[in-house]
C-alpha positions in Angstrom: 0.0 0.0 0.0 3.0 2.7 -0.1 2.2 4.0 -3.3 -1.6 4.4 -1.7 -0.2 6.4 1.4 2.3 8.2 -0.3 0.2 9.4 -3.0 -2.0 11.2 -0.2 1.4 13.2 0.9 2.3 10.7 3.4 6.2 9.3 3.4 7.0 6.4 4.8 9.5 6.5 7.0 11.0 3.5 8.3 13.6 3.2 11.8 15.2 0.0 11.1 17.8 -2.5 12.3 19.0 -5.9 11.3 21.7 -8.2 13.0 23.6 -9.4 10.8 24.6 -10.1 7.0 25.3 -11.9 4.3 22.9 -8.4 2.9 19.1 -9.4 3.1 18.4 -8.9 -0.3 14.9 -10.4 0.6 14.3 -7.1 2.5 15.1 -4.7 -0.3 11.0 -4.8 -1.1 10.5 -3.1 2.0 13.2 -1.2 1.8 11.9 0.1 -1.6 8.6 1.0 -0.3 10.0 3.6 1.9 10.9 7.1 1.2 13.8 7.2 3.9 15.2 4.6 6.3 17.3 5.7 9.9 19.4 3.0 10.6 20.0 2.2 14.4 23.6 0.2 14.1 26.2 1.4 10.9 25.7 -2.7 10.0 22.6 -1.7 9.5 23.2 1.7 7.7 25.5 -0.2 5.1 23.4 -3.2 4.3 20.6 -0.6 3.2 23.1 1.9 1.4 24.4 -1.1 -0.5 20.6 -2.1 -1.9 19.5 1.7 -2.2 22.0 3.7 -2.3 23.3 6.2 0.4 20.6 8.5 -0.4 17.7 7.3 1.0 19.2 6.0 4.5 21.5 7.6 7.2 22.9 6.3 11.0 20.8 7.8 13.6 21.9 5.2 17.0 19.7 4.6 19.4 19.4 7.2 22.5 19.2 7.0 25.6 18.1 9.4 29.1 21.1 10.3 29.9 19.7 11.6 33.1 18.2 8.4 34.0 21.1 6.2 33.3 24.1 8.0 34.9 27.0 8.0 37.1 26.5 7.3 40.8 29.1 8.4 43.7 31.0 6.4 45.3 29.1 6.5 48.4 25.8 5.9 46.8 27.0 2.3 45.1 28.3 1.6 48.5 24.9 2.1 50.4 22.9 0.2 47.5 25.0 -2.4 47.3 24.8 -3.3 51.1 21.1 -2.9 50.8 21.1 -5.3 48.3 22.9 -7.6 49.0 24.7 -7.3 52.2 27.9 -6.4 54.2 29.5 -9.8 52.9 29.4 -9.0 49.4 30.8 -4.9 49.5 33.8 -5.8 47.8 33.0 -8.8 45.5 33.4 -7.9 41.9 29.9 -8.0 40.6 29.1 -9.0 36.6 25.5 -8.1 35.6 23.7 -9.5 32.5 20.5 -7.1 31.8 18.9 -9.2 28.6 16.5 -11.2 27.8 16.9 -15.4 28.8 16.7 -16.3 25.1 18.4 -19.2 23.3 20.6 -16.0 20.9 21.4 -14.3 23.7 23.8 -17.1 25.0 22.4 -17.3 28.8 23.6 -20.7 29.2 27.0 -20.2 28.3 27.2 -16.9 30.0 26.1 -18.8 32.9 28.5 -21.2 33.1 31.8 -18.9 32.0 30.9 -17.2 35.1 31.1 -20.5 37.1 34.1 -21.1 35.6 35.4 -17.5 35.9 34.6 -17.5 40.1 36.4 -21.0 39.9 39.2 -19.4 39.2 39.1 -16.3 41.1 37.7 -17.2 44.5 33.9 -17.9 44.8 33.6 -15.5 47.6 34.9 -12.5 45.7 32.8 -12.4 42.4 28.9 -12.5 42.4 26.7 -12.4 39.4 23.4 -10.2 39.5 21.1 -11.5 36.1 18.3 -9.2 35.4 16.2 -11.6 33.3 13.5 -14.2 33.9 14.9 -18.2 34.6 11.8 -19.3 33.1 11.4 -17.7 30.3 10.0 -19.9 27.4 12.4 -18.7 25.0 15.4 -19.9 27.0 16.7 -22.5 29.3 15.6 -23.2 32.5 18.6 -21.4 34.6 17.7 -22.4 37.8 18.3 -26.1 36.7 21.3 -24.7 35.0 22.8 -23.0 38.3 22.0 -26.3 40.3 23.8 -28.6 37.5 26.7 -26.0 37.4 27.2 -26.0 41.2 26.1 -22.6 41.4 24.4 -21.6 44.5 22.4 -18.4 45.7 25.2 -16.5 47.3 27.0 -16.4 44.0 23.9 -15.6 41.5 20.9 -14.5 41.6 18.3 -13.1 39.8 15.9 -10.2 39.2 12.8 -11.1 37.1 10.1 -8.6 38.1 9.5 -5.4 35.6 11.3 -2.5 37.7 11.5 1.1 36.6 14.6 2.4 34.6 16.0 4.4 38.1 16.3 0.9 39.2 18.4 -0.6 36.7 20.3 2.4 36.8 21.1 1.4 40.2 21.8 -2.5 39.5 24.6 -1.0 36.7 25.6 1.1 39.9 26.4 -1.4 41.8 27.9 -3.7 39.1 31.6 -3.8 37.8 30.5 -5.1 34.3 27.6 -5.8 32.1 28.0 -8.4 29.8 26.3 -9.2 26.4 27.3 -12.0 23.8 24.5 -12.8 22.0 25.5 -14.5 18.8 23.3 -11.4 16.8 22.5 -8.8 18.3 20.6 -5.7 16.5 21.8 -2.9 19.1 22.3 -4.5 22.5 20.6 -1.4 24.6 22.0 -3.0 27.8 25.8 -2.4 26.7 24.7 1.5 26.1 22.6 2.2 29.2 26.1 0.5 31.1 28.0 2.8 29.5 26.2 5.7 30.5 26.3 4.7 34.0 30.2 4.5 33.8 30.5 0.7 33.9 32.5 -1.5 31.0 30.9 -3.6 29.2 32.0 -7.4 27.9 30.6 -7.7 24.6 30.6 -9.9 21.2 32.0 -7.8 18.2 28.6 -8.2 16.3 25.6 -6.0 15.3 25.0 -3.1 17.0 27.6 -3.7 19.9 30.2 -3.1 18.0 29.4 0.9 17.6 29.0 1.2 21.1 32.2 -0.3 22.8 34.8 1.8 20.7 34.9 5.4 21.5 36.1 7.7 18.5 39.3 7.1 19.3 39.4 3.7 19.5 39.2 3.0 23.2 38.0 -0.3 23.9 35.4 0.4 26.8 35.6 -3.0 27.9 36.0 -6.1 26.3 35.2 -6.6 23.2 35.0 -10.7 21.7 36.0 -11.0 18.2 33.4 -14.3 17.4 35.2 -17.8 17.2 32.7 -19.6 14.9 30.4 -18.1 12.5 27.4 -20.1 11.3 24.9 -19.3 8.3 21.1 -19.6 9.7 17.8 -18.7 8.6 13.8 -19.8 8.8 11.0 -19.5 6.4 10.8 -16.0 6.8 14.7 -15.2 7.1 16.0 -17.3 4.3 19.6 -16.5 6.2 21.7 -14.5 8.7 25.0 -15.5 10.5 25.4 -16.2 14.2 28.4 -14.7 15.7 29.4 -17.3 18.5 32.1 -17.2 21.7 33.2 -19.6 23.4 33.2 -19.8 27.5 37.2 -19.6 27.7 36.7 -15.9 25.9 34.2 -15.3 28.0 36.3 -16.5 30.6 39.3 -14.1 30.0 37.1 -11.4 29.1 35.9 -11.4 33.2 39.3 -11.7 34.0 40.8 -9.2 32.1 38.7 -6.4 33.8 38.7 -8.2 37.2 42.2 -7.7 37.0 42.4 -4.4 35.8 44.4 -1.8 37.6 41.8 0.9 39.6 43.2 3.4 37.6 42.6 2.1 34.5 39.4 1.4 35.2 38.7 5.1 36.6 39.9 6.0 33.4 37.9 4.0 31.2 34.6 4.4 33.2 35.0 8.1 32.5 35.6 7.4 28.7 32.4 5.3 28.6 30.2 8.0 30.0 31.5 10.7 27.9 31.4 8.9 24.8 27.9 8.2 25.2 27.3 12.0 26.4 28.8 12.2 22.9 26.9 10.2 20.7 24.0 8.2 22.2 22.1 10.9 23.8 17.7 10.7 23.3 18.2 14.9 22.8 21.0 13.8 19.4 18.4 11.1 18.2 15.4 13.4 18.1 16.9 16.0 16.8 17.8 14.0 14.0 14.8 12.4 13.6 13.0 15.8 13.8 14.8 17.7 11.0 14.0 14.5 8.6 10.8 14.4 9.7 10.4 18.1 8.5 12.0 17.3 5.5 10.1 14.8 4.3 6.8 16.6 5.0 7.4 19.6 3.0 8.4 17.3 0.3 5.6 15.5 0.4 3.5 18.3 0.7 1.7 18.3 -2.8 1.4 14.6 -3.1 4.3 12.0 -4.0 7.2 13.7 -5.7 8.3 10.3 -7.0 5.1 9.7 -8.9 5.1 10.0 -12.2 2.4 12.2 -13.6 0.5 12.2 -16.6 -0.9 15.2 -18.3 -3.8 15.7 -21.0 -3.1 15.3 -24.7 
């Protein structure tokens, strides 16, 4: 129907993201039926520059509240975290996974680098905090996970109930790390809203992810996994796509490389990731972007579809 809605001096505008390649040239239909796409992730941005040309696309990330997610002191992280948890746990380093509990996202495996990880370490001076529902139909069962991994309740636990965003901000707080290694991954919003709240982020190199945890100058605001194994998927209605896949050992020395970090270089990156996303990711940058196309494309389309072609009497 875009030919229908455009002809009344509607454009159709389209915010899009997609995970991964080889380029969905089965999308270029939809593509076509738009007058301009924003493209959340610069994968994203190039997959629909290479079947429209640059034209009729541009990269407008994803934004976030930037007064919402944010920096706490020192003081404050202290006082949540003994509320939280307790006294025992003030000085554990804490990993936090803020994502769905579905089979892409890894859980399993994320699961058990971190047994493996506080194997190493000491199991009294790591705890992981997963924000995320155990029961969720679209992954595994964790809690039988946890129980087959060895993993007991004062070394994981979970938050499942929908909280407000001041919450999470808190839970980043208190966190040393957020992790995220789905095997695609359009944006990965968690990785972002860590950032913002000064905290590294462990990450696979696919999608979306990869804008985020390299600053403009090529700081590396956390860790991020180049994938071992890439495998060509697909269903009926995605004839393919590839899954970008770690393994638990890079998992593993992913944790360890920012548990071992030196407090100064963490200070140092922790300021980094803030200001890069004060730089780039901010709701106020989106909109604006957003806004002036929006603007555009109206007084464009003002007098009907400029890309019809129209016939006049004989």
């Amino acid at each position: 129907m875009s030919d229908e809605i455009q002809d009344r001096g509607i454009p159709n505008l389209y915010y899009h993201v997609w995970d991964n390649g080889p380029t969905p040239t089965f999308n270029k239909q939809f593509y076509d039926s738009c007058e301009f796409i924003g493209c959340i992730s610069k994968l994203t941005h190039n997959i629909v520059k290479e079947l429209c040309g640059p034209g009729k696309c541009k990269y407008i990330p994803h934004g976030i509240d930037i007064d919402i997610f944010k920096p706490l002191s020192a003081e404050e992280r202290i006082e949540h975290k003994s509320k939280m948890f307790n006294k025992k746990l003030d000085d554990r380093f804490v990993l936090f996974y803020n994502s769905r509990n579905a089979r892409r996202k890894s859980t399993s495996s994320i699961v058990e680098s971190y047994r493996d990880f506080a194997n190493l370490v000491g199991k009294d001076k790591v705890f992981f905090l997963m924000h995320t529902d155990p029961a969720d139909p679209e992954g595994a069962n964790l809690l039988a996970v946890c129980e087959m991994l060895g993993l007991t309740p004062d070394q994981i636990a979970f938050s499942k109930e929908k909280i407000p965003a001041q919450q999470i901000n808190i839970y980043y707080n208190i966190c040393d790390c957020t992790i995220n290694a789905s095997n695609n991954e359009g944006f990965g919003l968690s990785c972002l809203e860590s950032l913002a709240c000064g905290r590294q982020a462990i990450v696979n190199k696919t999608g979306g992810l990869q804008d985020q945890i390299f600053d403009d100058e090529g700081n590396e605001l956390g860790v991020c996994m180049e994938p071992l194994v890439r495998t060509l998927t697909g269903s009926q209605e995605i004839p393919w796509i590839l899954d970008d896949r770690n393994s638990v050992e890079q998992m593993v020395q992913s944790m360890l490389k920012l548990y071992n970090q030196s407090k100064e270089e963490k200070e140092k990156k922790e300021k980094l990731a803030r200001d890069w996303v004060l730089k780039k990711f901010t709701k106020e940058q989106m909109i604006k972007s957003w806004d002036e196309i929006i603007m555009e494309k109206i007084e464009l389309y003002k007098n009907g579809n400029p890309n019809r072609i129209k016939f006049g009497k004989i």
